[in-house]
C-alpha positions, 0 to 999 in steps of 0.5 A, a space after each residue: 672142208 670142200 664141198 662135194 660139188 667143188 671136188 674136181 678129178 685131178 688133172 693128170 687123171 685120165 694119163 693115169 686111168 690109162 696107166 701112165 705114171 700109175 703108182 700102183 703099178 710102180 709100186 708092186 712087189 715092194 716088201 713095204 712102202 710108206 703106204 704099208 707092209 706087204 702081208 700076202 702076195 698072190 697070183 692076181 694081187 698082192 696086200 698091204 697092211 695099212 700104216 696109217 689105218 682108219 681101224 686096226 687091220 686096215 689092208 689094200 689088196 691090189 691087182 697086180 697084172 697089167 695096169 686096169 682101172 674097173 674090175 669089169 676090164 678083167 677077164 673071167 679068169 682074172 676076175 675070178 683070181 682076183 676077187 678070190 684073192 680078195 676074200 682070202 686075205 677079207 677071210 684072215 682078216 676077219 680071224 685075226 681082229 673078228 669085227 663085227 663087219 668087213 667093209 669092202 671098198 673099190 674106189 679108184 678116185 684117187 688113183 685109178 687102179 684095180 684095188 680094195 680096200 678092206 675095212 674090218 669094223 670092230 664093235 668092242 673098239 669102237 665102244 671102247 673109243 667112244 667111252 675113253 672119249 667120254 670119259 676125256 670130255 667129262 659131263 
């Protein structure tokens, strides 16, 4: 595992800070991807049910006008929409798997474009994982 202090930004990242091949932006408007399936499109954003989830629900609501890296880059207007959008799918999400928290995460490390990650957190699942894996490792 790489430390933390040998991590280096990817080469190509500031052309893709600027937009620049931004696969994101490419992206948009695909019904599914080999990243997800399409479960909302909104004015602002759209949101992509994850393939390869970390937790059952696992969805990215990504910005969909011009190419942006921060949400400070949005107007008011804008990131009024956008953080609505937002909470509208965080809200279907929290009705349909009722976790115990909704973690909501903005990183752009990777590719630097408006977008976040929502995580719901299910207590009787991860109970439920921790105790198959007990049961699996034995005393």
């Amino acid at each position: 595992m790489t430390a933390a202090r040998d991590w280096h930004w990817p080469e190509q990242f500031d052309a893709l800070r600027r937009g620049e091949g931004c696969p994101m932006c490419e992206g948009l408007c695909a019904a599914e991807s080999v990243h997800g399936i399409r479960v909302f499109e909104g004015r602002w954003s759209e949101a992509n049910l994850s393939r390869r989830p970390m937790r059952p629900g696992y969805t990215v609501v990504v910005w969909k006008g011009r190419h942006v890296a921060e949400p400070w880059e949005l107007s008011w207007e804008e990131a009024a929409g956008f953080w609505s959008e937002v909470a509208r799918v965080a809200r279907a999400l929290e009705a349909e798997y009722r976790p115990v928290k909704m973690n909501w995460l903005s990183l752009g490390n990777g590719v630097p474009h408006l977008h976040v990650h929502l995580v719901p957190r299910p207590l009787a699942q991860l109970e439920a994982e921790a105790a198959a894996l007990r049961a699996r490792l034995g005393p």
